[in-house]
PDBQT receptor file of N, H, CA, C and O in Angstrom, charges set to zero:
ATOM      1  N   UNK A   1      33.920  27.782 -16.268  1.00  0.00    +0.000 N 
ATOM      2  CA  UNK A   1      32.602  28.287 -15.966  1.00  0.00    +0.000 C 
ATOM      3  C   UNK A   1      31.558  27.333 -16.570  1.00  0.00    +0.000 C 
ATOM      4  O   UNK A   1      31.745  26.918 -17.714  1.00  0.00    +0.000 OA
ATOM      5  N   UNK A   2      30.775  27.064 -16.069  1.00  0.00    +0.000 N 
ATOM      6  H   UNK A   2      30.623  27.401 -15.140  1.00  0.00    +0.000 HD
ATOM      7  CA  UNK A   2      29.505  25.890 -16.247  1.00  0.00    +0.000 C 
ATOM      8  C   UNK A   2      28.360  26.649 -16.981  1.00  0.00    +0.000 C 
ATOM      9  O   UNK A   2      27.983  27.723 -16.512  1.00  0.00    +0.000 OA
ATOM     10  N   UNK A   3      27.871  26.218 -17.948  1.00  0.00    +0.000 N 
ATOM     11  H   UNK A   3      28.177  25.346 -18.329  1.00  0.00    +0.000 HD
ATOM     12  CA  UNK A   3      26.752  26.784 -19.118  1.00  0.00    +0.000 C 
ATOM     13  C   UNK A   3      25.529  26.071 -18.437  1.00  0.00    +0.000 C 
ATOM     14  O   UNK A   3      24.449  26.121 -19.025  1.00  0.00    +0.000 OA
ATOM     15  N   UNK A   4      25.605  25.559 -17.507  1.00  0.00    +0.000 N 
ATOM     16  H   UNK A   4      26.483  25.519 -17.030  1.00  0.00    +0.000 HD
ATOM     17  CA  UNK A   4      24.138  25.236 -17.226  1.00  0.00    +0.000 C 
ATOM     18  C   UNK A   4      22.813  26.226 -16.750  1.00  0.00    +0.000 C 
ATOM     19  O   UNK A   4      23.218  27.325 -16.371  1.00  0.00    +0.000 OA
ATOM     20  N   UNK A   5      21.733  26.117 -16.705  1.00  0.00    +0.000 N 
ATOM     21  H   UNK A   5      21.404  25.225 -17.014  1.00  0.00    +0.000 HD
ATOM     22  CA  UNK A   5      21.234  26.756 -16.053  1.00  0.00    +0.000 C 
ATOM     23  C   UNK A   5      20.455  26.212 -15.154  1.00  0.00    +0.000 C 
ATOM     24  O   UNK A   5      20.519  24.989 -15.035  1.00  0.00    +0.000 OA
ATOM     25  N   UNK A   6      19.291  27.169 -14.080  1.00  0.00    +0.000 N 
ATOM     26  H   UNK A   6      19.239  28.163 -14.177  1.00  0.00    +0.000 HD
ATOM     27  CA  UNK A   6      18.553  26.500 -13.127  1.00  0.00    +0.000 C 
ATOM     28  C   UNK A   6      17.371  25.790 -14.078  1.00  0.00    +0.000 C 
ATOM     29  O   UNK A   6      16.500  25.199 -13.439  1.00  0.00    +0.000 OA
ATOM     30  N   UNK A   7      17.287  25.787 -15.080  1.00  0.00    +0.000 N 
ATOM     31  H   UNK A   7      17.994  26.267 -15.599  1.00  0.00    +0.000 HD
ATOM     32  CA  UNK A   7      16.241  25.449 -15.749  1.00  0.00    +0.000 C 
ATOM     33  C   UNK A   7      16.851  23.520 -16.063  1.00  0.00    +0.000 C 
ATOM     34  O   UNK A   7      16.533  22.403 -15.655  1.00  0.00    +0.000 OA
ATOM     35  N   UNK A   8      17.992  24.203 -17.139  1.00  0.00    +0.000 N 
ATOM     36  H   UNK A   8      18.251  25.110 -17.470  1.00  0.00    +0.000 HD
ATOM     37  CA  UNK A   8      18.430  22.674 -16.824  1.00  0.00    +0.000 C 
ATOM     38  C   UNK A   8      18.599  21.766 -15.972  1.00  0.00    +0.000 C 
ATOM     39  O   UNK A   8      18.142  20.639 -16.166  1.00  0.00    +0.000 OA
ATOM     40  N   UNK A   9      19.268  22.078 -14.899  1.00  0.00    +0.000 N 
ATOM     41  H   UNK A   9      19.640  22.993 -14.742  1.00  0.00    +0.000 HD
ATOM     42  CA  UNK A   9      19.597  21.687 -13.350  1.00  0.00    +0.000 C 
ATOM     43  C   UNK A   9      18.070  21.216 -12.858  1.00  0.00    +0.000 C 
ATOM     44  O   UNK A   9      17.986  20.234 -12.120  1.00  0.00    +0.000 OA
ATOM     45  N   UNK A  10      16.905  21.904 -13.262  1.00  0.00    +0.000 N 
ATOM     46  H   UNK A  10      16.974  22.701 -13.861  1.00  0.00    +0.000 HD
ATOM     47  CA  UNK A  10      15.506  21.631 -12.956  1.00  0.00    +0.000 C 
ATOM     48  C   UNK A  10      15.358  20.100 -13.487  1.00  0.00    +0.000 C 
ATOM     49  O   UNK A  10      15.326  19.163 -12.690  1.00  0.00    +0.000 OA
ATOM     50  N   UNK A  11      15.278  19.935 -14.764  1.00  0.00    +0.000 N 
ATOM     51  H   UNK A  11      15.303  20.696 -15.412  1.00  0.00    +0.000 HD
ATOM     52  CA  UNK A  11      14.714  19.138 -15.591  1.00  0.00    +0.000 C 
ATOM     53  C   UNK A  11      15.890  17.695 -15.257  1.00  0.00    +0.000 C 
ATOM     54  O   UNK A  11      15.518  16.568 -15.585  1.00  0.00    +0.000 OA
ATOM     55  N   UNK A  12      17.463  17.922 -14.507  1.00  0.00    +0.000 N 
ATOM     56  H   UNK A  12      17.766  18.837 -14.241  1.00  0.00    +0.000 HD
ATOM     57  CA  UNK A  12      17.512  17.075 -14.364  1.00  0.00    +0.000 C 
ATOM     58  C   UNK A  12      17.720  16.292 -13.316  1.00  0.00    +0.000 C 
ATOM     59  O   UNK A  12      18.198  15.158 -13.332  1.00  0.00    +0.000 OA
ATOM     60  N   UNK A  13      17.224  17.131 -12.071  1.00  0.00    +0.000 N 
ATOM     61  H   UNK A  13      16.836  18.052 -12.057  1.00  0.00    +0.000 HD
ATOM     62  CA  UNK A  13      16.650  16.885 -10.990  1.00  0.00    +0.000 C 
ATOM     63  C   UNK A  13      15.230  16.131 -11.038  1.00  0.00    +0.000 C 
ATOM     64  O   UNK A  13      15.013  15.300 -10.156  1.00  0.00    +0.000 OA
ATOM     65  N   UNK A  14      14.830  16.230 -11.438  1.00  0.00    +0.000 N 
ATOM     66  H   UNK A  14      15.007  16.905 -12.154  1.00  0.00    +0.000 HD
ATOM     67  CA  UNK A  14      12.947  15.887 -11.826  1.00  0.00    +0.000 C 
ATOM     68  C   UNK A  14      13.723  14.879 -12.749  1.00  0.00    +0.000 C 
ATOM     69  O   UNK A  14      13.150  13.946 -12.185  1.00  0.00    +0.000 OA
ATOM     70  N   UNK A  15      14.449  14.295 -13.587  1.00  0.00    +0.000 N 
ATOM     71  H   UNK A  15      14.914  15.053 -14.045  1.00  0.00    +0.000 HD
ATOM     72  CA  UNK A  15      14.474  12.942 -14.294  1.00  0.00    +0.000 C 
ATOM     73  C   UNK A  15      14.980  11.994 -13.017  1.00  0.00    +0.000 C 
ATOM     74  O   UNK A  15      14.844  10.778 -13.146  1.00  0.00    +0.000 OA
ATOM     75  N   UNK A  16      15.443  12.414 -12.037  1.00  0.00    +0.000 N 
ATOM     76  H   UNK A  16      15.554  13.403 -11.932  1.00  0.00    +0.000 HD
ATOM     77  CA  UNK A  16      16.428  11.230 -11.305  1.00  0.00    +0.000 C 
ATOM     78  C   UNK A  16      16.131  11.218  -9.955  1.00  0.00    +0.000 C 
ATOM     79  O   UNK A  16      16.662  10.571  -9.053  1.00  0.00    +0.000 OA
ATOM     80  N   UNK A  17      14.839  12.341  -9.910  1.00  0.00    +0.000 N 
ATOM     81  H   UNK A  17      14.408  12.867 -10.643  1.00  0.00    +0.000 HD
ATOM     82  CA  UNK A  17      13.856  11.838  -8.556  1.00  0.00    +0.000 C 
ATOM     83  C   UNK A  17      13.460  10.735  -8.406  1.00  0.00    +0.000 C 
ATOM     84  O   UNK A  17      13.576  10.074  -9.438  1.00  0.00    +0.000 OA
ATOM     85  N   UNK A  18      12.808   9.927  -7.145  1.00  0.00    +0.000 N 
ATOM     86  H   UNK A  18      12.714  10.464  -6.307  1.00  0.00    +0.000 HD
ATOM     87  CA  UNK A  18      12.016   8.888  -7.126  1.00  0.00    +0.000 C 
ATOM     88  C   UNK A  18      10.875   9.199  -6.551  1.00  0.00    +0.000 C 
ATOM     89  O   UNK A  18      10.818  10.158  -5.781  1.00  0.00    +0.000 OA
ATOM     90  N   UNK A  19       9.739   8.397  -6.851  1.00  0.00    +0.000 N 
ATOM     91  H   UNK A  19       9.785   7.618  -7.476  1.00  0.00    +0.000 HD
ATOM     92  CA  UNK A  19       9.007   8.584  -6.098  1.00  0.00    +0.000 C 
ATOM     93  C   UNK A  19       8.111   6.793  -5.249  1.00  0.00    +0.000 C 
ATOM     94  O   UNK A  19       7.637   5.779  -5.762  1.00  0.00    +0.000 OA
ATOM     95  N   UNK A  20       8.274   7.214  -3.966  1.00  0.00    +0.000 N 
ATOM     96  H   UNK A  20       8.659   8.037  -3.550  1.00  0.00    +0.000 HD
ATOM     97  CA  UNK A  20       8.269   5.911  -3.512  1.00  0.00    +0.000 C 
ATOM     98  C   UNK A  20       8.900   4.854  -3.785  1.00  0.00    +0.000 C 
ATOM     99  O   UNK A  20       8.433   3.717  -3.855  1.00  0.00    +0.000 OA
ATOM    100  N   UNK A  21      10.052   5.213  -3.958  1.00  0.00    +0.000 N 
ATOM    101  H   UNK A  21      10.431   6.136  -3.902  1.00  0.00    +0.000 HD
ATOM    102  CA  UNK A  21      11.320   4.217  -4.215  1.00  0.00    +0.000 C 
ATOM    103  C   UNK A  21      11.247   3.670  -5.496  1.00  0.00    +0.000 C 
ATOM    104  O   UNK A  21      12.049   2.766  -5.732  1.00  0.00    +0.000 OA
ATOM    105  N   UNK A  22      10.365   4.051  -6.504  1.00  0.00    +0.000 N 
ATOM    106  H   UNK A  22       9.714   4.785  -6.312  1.00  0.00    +0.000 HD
ATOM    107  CA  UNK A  22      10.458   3.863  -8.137  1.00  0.00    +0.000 C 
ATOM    108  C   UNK A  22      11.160   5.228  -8.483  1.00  0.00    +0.000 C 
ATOM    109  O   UNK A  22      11.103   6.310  -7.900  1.00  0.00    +0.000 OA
ATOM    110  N   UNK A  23      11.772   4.878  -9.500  1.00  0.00    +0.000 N 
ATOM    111  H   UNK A  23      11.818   3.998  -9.974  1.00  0.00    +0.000 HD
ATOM    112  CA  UNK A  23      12.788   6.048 -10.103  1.00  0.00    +0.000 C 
ATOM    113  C   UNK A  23      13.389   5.459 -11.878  1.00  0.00    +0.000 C 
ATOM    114  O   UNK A  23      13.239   4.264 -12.130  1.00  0.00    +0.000 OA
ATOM    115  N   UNK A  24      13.767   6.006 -12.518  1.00  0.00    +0.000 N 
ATOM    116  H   UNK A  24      13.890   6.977 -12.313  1.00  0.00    +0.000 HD
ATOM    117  CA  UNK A  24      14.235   5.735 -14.152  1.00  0.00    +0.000 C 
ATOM    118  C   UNK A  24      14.693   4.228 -13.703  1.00  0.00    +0.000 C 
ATOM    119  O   UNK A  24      14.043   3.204 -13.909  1.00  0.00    +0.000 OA
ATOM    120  N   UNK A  25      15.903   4.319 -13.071  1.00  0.00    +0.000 N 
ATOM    121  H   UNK A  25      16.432   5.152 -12.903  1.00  0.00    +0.000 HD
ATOM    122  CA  UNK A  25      16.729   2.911 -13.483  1.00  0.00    +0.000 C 
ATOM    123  C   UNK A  25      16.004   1.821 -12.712  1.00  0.00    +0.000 C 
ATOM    124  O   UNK A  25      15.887   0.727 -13.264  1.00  0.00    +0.000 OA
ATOM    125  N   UNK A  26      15.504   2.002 -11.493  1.00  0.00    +0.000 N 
ATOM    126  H   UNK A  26      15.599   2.891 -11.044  1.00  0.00    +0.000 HD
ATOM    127  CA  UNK A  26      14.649   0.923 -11.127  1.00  0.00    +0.000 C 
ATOM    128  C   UNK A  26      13.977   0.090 -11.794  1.00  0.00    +0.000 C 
ATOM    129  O   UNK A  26      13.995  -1.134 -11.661  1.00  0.00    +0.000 OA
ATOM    130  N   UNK A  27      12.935   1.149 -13.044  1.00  0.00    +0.000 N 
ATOM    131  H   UNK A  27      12.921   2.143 -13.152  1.00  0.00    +0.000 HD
ATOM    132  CA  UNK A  27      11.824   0.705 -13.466  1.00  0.00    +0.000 C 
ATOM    133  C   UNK A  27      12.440   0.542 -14.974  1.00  0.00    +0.000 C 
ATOM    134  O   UNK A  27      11.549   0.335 -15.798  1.00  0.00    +0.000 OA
ATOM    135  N   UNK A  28      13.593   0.580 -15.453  1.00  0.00    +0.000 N 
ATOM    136  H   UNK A  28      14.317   0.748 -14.784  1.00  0.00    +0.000 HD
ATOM    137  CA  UNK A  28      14.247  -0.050 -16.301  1.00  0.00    +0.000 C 
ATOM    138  C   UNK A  28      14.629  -1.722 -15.998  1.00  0.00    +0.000 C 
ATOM    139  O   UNK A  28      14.439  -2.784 -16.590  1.00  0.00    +0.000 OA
ATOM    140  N   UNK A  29      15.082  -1.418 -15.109  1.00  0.00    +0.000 N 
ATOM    141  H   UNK A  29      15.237  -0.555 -14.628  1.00  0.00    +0.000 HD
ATOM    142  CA  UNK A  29      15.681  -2.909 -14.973  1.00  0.00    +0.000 C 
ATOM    143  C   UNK A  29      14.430  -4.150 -14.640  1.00  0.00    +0.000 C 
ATOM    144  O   UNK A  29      14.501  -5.354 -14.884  1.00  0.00    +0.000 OA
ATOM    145  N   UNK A  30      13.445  -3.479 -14.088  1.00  0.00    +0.000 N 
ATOM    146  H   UNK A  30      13.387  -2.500 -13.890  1.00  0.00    +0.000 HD
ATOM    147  CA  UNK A  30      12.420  -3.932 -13.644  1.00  0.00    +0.000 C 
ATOM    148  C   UNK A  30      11.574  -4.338 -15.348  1.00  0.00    +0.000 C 
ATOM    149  O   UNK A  30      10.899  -5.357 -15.497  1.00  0.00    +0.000 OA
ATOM    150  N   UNK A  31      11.705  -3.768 -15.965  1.00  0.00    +0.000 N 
ATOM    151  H   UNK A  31      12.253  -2.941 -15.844  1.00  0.00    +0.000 HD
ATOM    152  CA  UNK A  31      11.022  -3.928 -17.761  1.00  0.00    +0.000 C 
ATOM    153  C   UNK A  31      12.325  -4.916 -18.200  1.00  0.00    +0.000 C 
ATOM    154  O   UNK A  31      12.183  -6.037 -18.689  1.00  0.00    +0.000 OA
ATOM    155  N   UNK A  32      13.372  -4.392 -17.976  1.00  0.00    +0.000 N 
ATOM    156  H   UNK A  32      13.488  -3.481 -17.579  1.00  0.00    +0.000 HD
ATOM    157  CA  UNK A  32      14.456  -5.863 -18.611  1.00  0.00    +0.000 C 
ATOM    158  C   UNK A  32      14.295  -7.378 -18.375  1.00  0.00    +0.000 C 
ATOM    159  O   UNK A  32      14.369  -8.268 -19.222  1.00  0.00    +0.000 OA
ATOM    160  N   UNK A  33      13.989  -7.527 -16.647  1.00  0.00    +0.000 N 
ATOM    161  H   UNK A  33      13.929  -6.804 -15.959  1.00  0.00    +0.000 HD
ATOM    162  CA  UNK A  33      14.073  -8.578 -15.947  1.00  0.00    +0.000 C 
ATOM    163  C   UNK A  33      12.772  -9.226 -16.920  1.00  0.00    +0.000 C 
ATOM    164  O   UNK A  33      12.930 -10.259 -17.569  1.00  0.00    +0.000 OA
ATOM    165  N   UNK A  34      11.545  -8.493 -16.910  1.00  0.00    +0.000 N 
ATOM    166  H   UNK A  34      11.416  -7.654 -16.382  1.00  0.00    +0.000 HD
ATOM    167  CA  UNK A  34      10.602  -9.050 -17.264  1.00  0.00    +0.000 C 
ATOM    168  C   UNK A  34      10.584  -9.401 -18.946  1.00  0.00    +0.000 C 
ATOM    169  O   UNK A  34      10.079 -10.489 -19.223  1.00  0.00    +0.000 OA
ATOM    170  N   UNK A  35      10.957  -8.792 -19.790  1.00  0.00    +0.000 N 
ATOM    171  H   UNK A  35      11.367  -7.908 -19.565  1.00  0.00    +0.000 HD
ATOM    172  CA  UNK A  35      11.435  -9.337 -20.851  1.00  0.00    +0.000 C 
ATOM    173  C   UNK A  35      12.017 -10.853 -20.789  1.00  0.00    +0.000 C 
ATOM    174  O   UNK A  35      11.580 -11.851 -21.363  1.00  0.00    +0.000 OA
ATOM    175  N   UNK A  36      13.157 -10.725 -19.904  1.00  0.00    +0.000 N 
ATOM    176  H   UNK A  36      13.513  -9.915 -19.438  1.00  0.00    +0.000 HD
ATOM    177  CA  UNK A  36      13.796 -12.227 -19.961  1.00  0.00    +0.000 C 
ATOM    178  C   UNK A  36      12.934 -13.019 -19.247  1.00  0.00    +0.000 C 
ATOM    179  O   UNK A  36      13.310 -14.191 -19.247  1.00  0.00    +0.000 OA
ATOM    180  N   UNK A  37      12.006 -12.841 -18.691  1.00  0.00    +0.000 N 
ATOM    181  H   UNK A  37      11.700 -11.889 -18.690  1.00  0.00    +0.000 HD
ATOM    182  CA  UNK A  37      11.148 -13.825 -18.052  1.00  0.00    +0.000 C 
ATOM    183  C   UNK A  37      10.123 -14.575 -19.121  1.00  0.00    +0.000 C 
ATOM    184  O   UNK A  37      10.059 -15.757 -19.456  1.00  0.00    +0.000 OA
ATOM    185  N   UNK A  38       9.289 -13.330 -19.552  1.00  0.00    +0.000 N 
ATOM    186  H   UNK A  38       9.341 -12.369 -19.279  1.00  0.00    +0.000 HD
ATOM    187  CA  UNK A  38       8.490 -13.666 -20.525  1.00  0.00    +0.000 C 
ATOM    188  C   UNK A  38       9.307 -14.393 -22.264  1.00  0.00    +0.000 C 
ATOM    189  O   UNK A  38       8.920 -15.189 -23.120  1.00  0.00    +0.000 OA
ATOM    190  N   UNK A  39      10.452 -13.624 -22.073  1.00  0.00    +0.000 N 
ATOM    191  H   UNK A  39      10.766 -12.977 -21.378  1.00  0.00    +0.000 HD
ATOM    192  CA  UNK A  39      11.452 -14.894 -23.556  1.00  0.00    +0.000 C 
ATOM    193  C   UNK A  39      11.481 -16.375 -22.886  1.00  0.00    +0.000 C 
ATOM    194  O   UNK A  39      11.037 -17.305 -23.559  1.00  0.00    +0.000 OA
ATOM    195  N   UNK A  40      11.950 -16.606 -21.686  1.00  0.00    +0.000 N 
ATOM    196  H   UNK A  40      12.311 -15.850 -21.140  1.00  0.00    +0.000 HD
ATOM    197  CA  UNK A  40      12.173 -18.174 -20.999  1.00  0.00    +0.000 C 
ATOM    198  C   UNK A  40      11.154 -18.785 -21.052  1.00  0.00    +0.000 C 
ATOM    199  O   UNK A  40      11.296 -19.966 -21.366  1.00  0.00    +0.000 OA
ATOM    200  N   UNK A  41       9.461 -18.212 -20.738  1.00  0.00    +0.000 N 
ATOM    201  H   UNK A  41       9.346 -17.252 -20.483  1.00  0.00    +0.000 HD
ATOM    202  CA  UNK A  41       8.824 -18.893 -20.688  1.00  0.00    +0.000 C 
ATOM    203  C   UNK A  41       8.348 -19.344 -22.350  1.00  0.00    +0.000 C 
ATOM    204  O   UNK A  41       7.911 -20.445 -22.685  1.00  0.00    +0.000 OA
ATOM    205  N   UNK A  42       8.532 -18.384 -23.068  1.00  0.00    +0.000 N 
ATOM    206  H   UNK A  42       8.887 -17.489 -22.796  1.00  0.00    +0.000 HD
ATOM    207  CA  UNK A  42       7.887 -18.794 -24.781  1.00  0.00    +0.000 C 
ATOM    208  C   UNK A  42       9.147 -19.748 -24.993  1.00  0.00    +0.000 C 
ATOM    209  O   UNK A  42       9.121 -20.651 -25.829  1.00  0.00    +0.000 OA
ATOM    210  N   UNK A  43      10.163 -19.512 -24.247  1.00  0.00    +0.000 N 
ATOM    211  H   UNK A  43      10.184 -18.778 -23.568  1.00  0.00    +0.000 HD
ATOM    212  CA  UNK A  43      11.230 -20.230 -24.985  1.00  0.00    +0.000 C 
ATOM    213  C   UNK A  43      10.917 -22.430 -24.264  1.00  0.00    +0.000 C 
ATOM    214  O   UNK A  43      11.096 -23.532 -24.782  1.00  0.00    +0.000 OA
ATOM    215  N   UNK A  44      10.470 -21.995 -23.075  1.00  0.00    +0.000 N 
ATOM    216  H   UNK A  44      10.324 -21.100 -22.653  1.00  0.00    +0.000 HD
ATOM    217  CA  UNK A  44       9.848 -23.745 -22.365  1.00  0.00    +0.000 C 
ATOM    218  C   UNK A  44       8.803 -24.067 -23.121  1.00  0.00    +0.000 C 
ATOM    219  O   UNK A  44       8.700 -25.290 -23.216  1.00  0.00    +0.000 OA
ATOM    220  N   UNK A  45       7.871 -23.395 -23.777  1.00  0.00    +0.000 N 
ATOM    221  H   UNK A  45       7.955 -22.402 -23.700  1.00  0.00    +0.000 HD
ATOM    222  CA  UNK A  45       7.311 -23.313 -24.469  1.00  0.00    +0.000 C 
ATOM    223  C   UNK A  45       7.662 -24.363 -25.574  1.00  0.00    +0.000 C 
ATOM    224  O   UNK A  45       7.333 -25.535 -25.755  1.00  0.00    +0.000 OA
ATOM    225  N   UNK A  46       8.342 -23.611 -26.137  1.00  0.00    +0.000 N 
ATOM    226  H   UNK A  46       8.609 -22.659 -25.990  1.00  0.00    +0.000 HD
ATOM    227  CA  UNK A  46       8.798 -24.309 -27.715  1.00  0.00    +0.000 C 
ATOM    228  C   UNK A  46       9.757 -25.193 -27.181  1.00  0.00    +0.000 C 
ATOM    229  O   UNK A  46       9.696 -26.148 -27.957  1.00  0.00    +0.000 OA
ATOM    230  N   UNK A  47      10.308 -25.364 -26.627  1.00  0.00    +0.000 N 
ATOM    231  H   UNK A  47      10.357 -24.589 -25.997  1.00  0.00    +0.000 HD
ATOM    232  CA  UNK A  47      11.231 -26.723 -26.644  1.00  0.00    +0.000 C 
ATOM    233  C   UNK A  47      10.613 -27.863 -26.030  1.00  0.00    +0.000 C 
ATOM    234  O   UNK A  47      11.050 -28.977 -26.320  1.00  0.00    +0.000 OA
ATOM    235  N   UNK A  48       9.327 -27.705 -24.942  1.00  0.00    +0.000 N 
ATOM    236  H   UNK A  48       8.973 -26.800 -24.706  1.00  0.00    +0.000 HD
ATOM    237  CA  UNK A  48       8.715 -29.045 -24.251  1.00  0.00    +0.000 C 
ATOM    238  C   UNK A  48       7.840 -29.788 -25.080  1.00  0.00    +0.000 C 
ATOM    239  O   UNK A  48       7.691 -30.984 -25.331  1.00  0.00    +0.000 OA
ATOM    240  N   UNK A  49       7.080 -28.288 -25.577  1.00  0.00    +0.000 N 
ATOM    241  H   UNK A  49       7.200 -27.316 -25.372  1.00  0.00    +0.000 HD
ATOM    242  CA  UNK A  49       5.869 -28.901 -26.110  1.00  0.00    +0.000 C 
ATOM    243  C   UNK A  49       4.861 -28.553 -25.209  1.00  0.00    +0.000 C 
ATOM    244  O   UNK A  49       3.740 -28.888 -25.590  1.00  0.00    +0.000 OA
ATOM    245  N   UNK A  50       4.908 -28.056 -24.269  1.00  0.00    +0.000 N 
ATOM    246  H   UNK A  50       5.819 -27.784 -23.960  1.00  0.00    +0.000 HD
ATOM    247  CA  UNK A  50       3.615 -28.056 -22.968  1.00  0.00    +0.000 C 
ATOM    248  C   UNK A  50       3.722 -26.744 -22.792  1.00  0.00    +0.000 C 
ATOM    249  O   UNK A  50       4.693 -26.177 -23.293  1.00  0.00    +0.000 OA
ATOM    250  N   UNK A  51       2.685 -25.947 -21.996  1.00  0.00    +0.000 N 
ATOM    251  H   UNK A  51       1.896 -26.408 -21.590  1.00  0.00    +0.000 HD
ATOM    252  CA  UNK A  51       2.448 -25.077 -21.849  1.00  0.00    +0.000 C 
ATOM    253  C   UNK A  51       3.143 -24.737 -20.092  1.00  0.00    +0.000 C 
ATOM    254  O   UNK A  51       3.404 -25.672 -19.335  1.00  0.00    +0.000 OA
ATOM    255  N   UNK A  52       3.341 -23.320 -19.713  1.00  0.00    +0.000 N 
ATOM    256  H   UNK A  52       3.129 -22.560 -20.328  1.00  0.00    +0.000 HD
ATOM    257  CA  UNK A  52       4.520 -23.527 -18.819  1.00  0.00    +0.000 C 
ATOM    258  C   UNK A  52       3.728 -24.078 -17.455  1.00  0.00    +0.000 C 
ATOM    259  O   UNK A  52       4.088 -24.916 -16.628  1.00  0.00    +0.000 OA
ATOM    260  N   UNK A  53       2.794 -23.465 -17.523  1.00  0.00    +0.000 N 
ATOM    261  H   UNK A  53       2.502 -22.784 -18.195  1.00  0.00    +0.000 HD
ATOM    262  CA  UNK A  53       2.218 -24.520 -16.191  1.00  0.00    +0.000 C 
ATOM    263  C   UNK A  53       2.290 -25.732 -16.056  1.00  0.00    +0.000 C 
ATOM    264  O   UNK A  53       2.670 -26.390 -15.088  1.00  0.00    +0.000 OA
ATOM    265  N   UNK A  54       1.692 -26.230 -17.640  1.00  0.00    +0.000 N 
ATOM    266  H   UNK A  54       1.383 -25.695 -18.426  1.00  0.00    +0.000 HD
ATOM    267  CA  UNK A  54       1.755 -27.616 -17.865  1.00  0.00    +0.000 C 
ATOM    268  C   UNK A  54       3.628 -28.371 -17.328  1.00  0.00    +0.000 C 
ATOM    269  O   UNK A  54       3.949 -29.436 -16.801  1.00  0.00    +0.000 OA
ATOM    270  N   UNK A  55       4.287 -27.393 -17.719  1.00  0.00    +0.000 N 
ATOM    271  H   UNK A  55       4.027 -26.528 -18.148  1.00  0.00    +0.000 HD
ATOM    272  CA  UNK A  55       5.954 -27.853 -17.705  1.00  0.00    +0.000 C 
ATOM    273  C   UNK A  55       6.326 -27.823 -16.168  1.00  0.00    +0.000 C 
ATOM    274  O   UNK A  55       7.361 -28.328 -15.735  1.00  0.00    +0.000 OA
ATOM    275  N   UNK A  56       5.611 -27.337 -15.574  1.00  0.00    +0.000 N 
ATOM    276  H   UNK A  56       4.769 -26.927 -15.926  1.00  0.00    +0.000 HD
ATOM    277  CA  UNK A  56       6.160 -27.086 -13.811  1.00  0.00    +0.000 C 
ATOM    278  C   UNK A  56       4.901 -28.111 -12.969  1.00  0.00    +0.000 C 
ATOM    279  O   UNK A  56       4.773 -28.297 -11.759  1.00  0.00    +0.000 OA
ATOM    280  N   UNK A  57       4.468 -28.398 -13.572  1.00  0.00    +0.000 N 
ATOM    281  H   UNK A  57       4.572 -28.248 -14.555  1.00  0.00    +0.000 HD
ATOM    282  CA  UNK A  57       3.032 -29.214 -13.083  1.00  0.00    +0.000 C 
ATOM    283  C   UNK A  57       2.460 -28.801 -12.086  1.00  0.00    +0.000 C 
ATOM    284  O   UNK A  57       2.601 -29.238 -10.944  1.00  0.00    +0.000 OA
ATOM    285  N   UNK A  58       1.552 -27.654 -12.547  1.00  0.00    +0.000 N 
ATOM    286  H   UNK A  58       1.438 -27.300 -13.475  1.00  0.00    +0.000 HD
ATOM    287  CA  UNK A  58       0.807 -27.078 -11.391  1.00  0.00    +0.000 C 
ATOM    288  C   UNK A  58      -0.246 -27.002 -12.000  1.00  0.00    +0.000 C 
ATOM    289  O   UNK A  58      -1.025 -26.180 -11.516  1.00  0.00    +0.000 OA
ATOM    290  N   UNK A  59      -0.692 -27.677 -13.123  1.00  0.00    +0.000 N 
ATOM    291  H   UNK A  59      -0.060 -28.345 -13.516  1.00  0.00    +0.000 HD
ATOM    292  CA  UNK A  59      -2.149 -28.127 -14.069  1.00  0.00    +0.000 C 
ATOM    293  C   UNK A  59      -2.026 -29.363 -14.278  1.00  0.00    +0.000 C 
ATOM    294  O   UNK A  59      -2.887 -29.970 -14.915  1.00  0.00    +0.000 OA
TER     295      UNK A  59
């Protein structure tokens, strides 16, 4: 027999909705990706010497 209730069953329906195709894990992975973006670029950063535009030459 299952201890859940409709209350619970509520709350975890409403965590794993989307709305307009954003939803929890989307917009997780979407904050991860960008982490490693923004580390690569501090990381061209410190190893060129130039700033990243400067490093892709589009300044």
């Amino acid at each position: 027999m299952s201890h859940t209730t409709k209350g619970t069953q509520l709350i975890a329906s409403k965590r794993n909705a989307s709305f307009m195709g954003f939803n929890h894990q989307s917009e997780s992975w979407n904050g991860r990706l960008a982490m490693i973006g923004f580390l690569a670029a501090i990381a061209i950063e410190f190893f060129s010497g130039q700033g990243f535009l400067h490093f892709w030459n589009i300044l």
